[in-house]
KEVOLO-488425 format. One record per residue (C-alpha): residue number from 1; residue in one letter; x, y, z. Coordinates in nm, 4 decimals, padded with zeros to 6 digits, always signed. Layout:
<rs>
NUM, A, X, Y, Z
...
</rs>
This chain:
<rs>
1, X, +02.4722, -01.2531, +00.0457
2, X, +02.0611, -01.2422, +00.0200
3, X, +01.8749, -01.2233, +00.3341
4, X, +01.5071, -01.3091, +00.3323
5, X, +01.2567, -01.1663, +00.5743
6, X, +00.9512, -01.3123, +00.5137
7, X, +00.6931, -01.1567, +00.6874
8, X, +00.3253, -01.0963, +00.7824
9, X, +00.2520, -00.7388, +00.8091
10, X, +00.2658, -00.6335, +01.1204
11, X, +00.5082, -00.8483, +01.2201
12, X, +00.8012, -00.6175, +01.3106
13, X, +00.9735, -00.7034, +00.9310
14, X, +00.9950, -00.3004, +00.8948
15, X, +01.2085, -00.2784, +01.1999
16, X, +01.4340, -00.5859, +01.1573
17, X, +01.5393, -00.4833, +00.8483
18, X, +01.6341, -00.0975, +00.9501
19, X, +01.8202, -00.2355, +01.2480
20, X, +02.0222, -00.5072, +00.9823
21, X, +02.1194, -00.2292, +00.7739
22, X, +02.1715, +00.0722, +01.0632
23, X, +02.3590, -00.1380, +01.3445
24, X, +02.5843, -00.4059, +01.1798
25, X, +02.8110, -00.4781, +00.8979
26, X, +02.6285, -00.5790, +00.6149
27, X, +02.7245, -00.3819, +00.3215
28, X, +02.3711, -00.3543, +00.2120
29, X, +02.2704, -00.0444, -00.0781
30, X, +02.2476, +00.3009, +00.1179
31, X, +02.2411, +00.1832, +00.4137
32, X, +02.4099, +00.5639, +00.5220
33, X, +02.0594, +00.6807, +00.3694
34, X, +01.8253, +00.4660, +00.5792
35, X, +01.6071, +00.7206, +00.7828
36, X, +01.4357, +00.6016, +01.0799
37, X, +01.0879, +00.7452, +01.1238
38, X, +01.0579, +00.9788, +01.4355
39, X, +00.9222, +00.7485, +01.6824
40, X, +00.7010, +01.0024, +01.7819
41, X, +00.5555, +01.1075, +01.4590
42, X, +00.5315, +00.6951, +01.4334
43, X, +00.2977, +00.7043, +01.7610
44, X, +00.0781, +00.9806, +01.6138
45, X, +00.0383, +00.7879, +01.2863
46, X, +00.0274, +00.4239, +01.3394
47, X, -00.0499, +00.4570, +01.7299
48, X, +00.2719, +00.2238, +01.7737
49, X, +00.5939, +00.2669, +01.7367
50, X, +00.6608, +00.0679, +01.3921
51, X, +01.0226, +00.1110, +01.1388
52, X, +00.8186, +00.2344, +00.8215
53, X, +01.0307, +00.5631, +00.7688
54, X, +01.2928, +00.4311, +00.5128
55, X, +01.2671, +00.2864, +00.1629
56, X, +01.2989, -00.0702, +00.2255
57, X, +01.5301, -00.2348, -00.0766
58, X, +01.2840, -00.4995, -00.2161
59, X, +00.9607, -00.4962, -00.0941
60, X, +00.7354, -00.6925, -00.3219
61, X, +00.3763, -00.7002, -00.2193
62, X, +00.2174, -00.8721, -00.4553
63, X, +00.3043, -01.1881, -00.7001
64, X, +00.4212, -00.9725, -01.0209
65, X, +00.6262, -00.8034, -00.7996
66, X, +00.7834, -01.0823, -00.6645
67, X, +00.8275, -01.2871, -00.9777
68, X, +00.9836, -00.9439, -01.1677
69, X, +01.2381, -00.8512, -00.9191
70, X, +01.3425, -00.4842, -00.9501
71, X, +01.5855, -00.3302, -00.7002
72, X, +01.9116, -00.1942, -00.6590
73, X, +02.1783, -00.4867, -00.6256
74, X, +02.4055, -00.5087, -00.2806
75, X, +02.7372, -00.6982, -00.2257
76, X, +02.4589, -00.7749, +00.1117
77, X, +02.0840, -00.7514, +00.0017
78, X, +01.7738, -00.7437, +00.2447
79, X, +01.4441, -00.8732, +00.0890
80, X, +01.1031, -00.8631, +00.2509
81, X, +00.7867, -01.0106, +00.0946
82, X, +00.4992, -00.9594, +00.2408
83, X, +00.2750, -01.3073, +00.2839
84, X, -00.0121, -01.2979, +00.1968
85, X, -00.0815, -01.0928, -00.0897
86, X, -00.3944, -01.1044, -00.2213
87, X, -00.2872, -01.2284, -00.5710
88, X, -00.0712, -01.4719, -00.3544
89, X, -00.1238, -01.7499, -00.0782
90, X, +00.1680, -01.6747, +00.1866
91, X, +00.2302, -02.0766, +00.1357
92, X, +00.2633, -02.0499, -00.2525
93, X, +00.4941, -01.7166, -00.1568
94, X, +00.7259, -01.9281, +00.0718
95, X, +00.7994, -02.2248, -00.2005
96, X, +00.8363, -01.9613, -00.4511
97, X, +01.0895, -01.8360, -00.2897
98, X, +01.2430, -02.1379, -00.1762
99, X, +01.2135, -02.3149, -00.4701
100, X, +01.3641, -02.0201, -00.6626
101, X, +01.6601, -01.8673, -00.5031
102, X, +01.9749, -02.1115, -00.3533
103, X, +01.9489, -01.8708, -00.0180
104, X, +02.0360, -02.0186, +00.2926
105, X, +01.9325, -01.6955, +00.5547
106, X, +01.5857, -01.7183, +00.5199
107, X, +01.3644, -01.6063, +00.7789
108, X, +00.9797, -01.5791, +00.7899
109, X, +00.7788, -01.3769, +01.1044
110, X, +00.4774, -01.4247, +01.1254
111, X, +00.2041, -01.6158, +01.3753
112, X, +00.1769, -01.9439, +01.5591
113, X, -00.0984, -02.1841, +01.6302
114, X, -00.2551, -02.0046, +01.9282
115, X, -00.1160, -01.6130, +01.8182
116, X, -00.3295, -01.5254, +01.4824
117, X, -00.5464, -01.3229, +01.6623
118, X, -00.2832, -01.1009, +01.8283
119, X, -00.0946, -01.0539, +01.5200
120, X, -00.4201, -00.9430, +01.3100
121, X, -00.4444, -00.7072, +01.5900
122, X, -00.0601, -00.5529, +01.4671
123, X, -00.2148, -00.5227, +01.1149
124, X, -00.3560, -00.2222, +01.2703
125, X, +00.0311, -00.0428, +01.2585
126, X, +00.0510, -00.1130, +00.8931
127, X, -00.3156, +00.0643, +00.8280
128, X, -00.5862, -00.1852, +00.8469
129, X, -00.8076, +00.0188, +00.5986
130, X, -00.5358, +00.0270, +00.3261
131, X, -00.4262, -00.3376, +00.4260
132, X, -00.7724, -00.4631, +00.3350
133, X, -00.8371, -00.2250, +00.0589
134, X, -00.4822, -00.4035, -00.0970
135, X, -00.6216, -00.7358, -00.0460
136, X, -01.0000, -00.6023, -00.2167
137, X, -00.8502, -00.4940, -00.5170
138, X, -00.6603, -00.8224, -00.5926
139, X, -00.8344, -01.1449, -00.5383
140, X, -01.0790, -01.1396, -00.2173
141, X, -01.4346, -01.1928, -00.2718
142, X, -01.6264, -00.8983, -00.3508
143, X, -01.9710, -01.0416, -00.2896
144, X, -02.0700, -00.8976, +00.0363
145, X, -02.0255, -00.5086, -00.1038
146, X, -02.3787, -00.3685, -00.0699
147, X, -02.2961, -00.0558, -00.2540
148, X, -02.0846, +00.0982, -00.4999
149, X, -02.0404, +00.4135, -00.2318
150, X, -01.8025, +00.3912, +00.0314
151, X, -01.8954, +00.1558, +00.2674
152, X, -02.0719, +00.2131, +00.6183
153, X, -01.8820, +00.1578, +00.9107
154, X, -02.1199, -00.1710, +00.9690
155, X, -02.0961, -00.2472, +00.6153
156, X, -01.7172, -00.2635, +00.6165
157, X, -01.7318, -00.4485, +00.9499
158, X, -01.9754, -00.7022, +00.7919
159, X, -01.7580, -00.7701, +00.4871
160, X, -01.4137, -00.8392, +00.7172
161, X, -01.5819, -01.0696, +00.9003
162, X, -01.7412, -01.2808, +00.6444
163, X, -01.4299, -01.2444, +00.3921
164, X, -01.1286, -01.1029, +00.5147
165, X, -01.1293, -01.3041, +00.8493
166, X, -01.2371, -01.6788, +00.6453
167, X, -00.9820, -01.6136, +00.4025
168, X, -00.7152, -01.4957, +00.6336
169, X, -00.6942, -01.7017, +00.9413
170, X, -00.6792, -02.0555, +00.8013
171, X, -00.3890, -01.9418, +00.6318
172, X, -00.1808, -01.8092, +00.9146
173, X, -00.1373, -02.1790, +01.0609
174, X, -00.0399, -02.2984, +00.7112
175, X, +00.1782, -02.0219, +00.6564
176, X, +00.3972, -02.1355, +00.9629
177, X, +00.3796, -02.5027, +00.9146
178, X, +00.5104, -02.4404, +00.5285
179, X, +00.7941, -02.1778, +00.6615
180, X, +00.9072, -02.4797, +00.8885
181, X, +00.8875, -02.7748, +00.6410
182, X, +01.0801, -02.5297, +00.4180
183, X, +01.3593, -02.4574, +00.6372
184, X, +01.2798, -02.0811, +00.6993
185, X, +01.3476, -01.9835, +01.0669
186, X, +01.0704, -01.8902, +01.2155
187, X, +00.9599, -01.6127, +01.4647
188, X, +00.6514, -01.5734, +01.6297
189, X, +00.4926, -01.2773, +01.6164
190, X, +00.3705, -01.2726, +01.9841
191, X, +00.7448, -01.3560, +02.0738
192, X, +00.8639, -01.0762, +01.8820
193, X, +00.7013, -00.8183, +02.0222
194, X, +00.7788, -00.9418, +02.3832
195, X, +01.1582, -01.0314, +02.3068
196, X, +01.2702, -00.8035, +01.9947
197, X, +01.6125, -00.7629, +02.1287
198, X, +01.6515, -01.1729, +02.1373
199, X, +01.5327, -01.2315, +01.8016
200, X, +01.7456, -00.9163, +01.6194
201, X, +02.0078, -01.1014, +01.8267
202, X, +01.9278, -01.4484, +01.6661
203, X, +01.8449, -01.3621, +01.3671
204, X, +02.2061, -01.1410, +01.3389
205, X, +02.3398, -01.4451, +01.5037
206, X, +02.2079, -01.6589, +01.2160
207, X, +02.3497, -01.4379, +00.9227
208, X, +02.6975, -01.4368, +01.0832
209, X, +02.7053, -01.0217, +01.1082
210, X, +02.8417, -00.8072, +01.3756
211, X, +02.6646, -00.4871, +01.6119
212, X, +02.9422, -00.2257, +01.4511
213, X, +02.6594, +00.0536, +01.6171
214, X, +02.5571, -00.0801, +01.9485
215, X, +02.4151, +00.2551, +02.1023
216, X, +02.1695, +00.2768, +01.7838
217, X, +02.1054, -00.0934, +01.8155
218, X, +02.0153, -00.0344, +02.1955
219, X, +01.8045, +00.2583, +02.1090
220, X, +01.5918, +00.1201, +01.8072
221, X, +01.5026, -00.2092, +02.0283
222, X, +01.4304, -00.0138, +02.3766
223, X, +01.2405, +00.2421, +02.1657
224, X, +01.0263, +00.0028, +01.9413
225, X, +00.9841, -00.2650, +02.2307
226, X, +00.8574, +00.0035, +02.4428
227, X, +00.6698, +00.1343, +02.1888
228, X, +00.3711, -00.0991, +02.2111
229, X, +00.1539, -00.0220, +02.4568
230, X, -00.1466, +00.0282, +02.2588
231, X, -00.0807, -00.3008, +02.0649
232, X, -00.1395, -00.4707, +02.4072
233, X, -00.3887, -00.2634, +02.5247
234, X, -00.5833, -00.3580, +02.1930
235, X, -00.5009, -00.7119, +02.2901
236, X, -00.6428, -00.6904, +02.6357
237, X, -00.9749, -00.5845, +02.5300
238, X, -00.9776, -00.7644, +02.2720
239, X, -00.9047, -01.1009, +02.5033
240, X, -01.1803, -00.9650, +02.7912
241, X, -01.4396, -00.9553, +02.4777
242, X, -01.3969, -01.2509, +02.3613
243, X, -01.3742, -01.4010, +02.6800
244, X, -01.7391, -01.2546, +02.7660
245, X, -01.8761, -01.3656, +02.4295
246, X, -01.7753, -01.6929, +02.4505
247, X, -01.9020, -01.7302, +02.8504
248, X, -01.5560, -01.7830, +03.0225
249, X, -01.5978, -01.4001, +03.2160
250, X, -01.8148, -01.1203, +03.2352
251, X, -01.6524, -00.7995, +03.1103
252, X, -01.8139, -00.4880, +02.9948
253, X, -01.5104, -00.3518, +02.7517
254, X, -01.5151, -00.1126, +02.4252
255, X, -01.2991, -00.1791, +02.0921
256, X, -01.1281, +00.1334, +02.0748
257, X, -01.3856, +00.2088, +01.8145
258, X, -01.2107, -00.0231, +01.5585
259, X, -01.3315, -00.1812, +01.2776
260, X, -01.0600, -00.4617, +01.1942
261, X, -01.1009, -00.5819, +01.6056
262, X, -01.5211, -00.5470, +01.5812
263, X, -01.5087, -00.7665, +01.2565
264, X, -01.3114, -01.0000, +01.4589
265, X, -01.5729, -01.0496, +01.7194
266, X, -01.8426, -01.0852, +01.4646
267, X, -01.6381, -01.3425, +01.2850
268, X, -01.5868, -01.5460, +01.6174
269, X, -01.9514, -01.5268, +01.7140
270, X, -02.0260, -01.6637, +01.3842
271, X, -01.7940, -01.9500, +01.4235
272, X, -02.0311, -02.0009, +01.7296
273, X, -02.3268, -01.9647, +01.5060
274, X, -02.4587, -01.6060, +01.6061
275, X, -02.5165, -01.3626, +01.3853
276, X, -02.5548, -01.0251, +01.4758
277, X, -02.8446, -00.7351, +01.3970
278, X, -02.6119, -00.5790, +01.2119
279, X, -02.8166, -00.3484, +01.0177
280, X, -02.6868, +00.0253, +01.0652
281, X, -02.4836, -00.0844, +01.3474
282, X, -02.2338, +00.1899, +01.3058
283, X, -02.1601, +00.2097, +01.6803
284, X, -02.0448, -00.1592, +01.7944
285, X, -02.2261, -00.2322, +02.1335
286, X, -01.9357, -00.2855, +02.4746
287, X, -01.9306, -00.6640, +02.5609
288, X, -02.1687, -00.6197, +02.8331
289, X, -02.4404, -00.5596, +02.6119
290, X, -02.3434, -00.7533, +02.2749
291, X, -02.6259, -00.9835, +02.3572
292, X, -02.8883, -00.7298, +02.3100
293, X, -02.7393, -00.7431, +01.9134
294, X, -02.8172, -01.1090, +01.8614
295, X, -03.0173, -01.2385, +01.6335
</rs>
């Protein structure tokens, strides 16, 4: 049996699939030499606990990897592309996939109409920096690079918002809307990270597998659920800011210092048609006094 899970990074595909082959019967390859990554060490790397400490079976992240599959066959196999690559729409990814394998458990996780924002915030627990720098080196437009150095903190920021941001969040809505047409089931990845436990639940539900290690399974949920504050706290802020920018409150609220979140509020205030002095703005200004930084 394949399983396909589909999923944005970020998205809580890391954990799914540790908990599928940990906790239940699937006869997947190694599964007695899955390592779960100290959820401690996890905090003090990613900020969040996340399930990146085990080799996942077949990972592809990027389109020859996907159309050359290479990975060590299972009588129960676990596959998890990652949508979008940047040599890859996550649509084209999905009917690939569809198209190509006679599958019926396929699952994609990934945002909503209404939740893209939240879940670029989780594409901070994958590494935003090397998450964009994967998406630079394949086919993102290069055009707003001002040097050939490493980039400025501002510069960075300025190049998310004008590229990463325009060519990322139309496609989360299409992403979804394809995964549905398709027949993939589909998670939300708000709704994950508030109900993990349902969804592993469903999704095992789905397959037709069985919880043969229910103390693990309770652990790895209760641990990673719990796990998340800083997700949400990101979220928070991120919600007052926006909220101030676009004149629904008055907030006076910091980034955490983040570049992936500040190019988010640049890219919104350009959708409103402000552009910021952004020249040598290394240190991104609290929402209280973002007006002082418009044009």
């Amino acid at each position: 049996m394949n399983i396909w899970i589909s999923f944005l990074p970020g998205s809580a595909g890391s954990i799914i699939e540790s908990i599928l082959r940990t906790c239940t019967d699937l006869k997947t390859p190694n599964s007695t030499k899955v390592k779960i990554l100290d959820h401690t060490e996890s905090h003090k790397v990613y900020g969040a606990v996340t399930g990146h400490g085990f080799a996942k079976q077949w990972h592809p992240t990027s389109k020859e990897a996907l159309y050359n599959p290479s990975y060590e066959v299972g009588e129960d196999n676990i596959f998890t592309p990652i949508v979008p690559v940047s040599d890859l729409l996550g649509s084209e990814t999905l009917e690939y996939i569809r198209k190509t394998y006679d599958d019926t458990n396929m699952f994609y996780l990934g945002p909503n109409t209404g939740s893209e924002e939240f879940a670029a915030i989780t594409l901070s627990k994958t590494g935003i920096k090397k998450y964009i720098e994967d998406l630079r080196s394949g086919g993102m437009n290069e055009n707003y690079r001002w040097s050939d150095t490493e980039l400025d903190k501002w510069e960075l920021r300025e190049y998310l918002s004008l590229s990463w941001m325009q060519w990322w969040m139309p496609q989360m809505p299409e992403q979804w809307d394809t995964a549905q047409q398709l027949g993939f089931v589909c998670y939300d990845t708000m709704y994950i990270f508030e109900n993990l436990r349902t969804v592993v639940l469903d999704i095992i539900d789905h397959i037709g597998c069985k919880i043969i290690d229910g103390p693990l399974f309770a652990k790895l949920t209760k641990e990673w659920q719990e796990g998340q504050d800083l997700i949400w706290q990101k979220w928070e802020n991120y919600v007052k800011y926006k909220d101030t920018i676009c004149g629904k409150a008055s907030h006076d609220v910091h980034l955490f210092d983040e570049v992936g979140l500040e190019s988010m509020i640049q890219y919104q205030l350009r959708e409103q048609g402000i552009e910021l002095k952004c020249w040598n703005l290394n240190t991104f200004p609290t929402s209280g006094r973002i007006k002082d930084f418009y044009e």
